[in-house]
N, C-alpha and C positions, 0 to 999 in steps of 0.2 A: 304824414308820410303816406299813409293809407290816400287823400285826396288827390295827390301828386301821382300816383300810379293809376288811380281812378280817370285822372283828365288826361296822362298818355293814354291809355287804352281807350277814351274815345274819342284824341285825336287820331290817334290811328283807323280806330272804324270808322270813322268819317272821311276819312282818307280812303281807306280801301272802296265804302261804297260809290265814292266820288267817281272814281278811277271806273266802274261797270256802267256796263251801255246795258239798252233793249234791244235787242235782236228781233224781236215782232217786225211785222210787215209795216209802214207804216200808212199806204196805199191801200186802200180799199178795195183792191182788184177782186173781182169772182171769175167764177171758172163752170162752163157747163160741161158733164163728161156726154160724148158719140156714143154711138156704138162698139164696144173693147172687140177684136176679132180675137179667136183664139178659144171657142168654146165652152167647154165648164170650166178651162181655165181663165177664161176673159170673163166672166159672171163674179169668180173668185177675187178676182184683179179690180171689177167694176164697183165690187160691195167694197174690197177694202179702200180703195180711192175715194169714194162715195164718203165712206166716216173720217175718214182722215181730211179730206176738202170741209167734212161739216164743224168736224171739230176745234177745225182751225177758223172758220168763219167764213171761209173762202168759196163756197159751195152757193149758186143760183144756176137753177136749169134755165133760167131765161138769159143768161151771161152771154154777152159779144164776143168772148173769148172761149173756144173750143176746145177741148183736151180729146185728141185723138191719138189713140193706141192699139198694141198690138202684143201680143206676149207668144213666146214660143217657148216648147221644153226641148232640148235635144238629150238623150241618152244613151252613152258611149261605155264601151269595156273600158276601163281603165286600169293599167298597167301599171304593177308597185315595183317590182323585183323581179329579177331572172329569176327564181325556184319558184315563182307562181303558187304560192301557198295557199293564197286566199283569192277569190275571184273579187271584183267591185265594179262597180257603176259609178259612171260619174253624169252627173245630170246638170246641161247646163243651161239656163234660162236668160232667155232675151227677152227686154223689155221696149219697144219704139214709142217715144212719143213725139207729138206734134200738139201746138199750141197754132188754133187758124184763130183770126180775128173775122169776124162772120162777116160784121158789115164791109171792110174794106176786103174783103178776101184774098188775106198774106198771113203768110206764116210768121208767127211770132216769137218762137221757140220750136225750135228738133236736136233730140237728141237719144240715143241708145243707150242702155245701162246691160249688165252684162252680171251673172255671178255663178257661181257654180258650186256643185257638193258632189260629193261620193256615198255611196254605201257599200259595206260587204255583203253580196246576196249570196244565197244559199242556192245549192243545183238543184234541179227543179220550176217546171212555170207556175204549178196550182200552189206554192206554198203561198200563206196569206202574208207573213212579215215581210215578205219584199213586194207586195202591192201596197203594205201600208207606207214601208218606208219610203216607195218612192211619191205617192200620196202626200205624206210630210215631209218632203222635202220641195215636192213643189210647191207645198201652200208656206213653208218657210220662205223658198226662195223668190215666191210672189210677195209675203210682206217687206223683206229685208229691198226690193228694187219700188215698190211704193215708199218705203222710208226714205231712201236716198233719194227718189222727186221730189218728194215733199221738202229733203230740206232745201233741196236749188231751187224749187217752186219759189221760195222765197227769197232770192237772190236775183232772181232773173230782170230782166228790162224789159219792158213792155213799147218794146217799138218792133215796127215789122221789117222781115231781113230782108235784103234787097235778093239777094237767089233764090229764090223758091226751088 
């Protein structure tokens, strides 16, 4: 009895693992990162790009393919309720990039990622907790729009677009 339940259960996991793919890249493609514009937020942007291309394997500065980008923070009042009880900020972050292919000079990839947070800040400019939080929210909403290239990074085609 015991071997009969033994041999369903690993026909079954034989089955399940059958049934799973690799999602990995299987193309060799590298990627050199430009110049990020956008400041001590683009240094922020450029380090985290930087580990995340290396980590993946996908990272040579000497690469024919270009990653160029540009990150913005916008920060706006943001409005919950009529009785206005609590004030907030919403900060929202744009990411542009472009993928040029050097030698043929085309674009191979563009596209904007977009995401946004809020915080309660407290009235007052010199308090420190609303320089922190908006500090952490930018370098949150800087890693969360490197994550999402990364994972189209790996999706994408590598042929150049006919519209530049």
């Amino acid at each position: 009895m015991y071997k009969i339940k033994l041999l369903i259960l690993l026909l079954i996991s034989i089955f399940i693992f059958s049934c799973t793919t690799n999602k990995t890249r299987n193309n060799s493609e590298q990627f050199s990162l430009a110049y990020i514009e956008g400041g001590l937020d683009g240094l922020l942007l450029k380090n985290s790009l930087t580990t995340t291309l290396k980590n993946s394997g996908m990272f040579n500065q000497k690469s024919n393919y270009e990653i160029r980008s540009r990150i913005d923070h916008d920060i706006n009042l943001y409005i919950t309720n009529i009785d206005n009880t609590s004030d907030r900020e919403k900060i929202e972050t744009r990411l542009s990039v472009k993928i040029i292919n050097v030698e043929e000079l085309c674009v191979v990839f563009r596209d904007t990622y977009y995401v946004s947070q809020f915080y309660i800040f407290a009235s007052g400019e010199k308090i420190l907790s609303n320089q922190r939080a908006v500090k952490k929210i930018k370098k949150d909403n800087t890693e969360a729009l490197v994550k999402e290239f990364s994972n189209e990074l790996f999706k994408i085609n590598i042929e150049c677009i006919k519209n530049n």
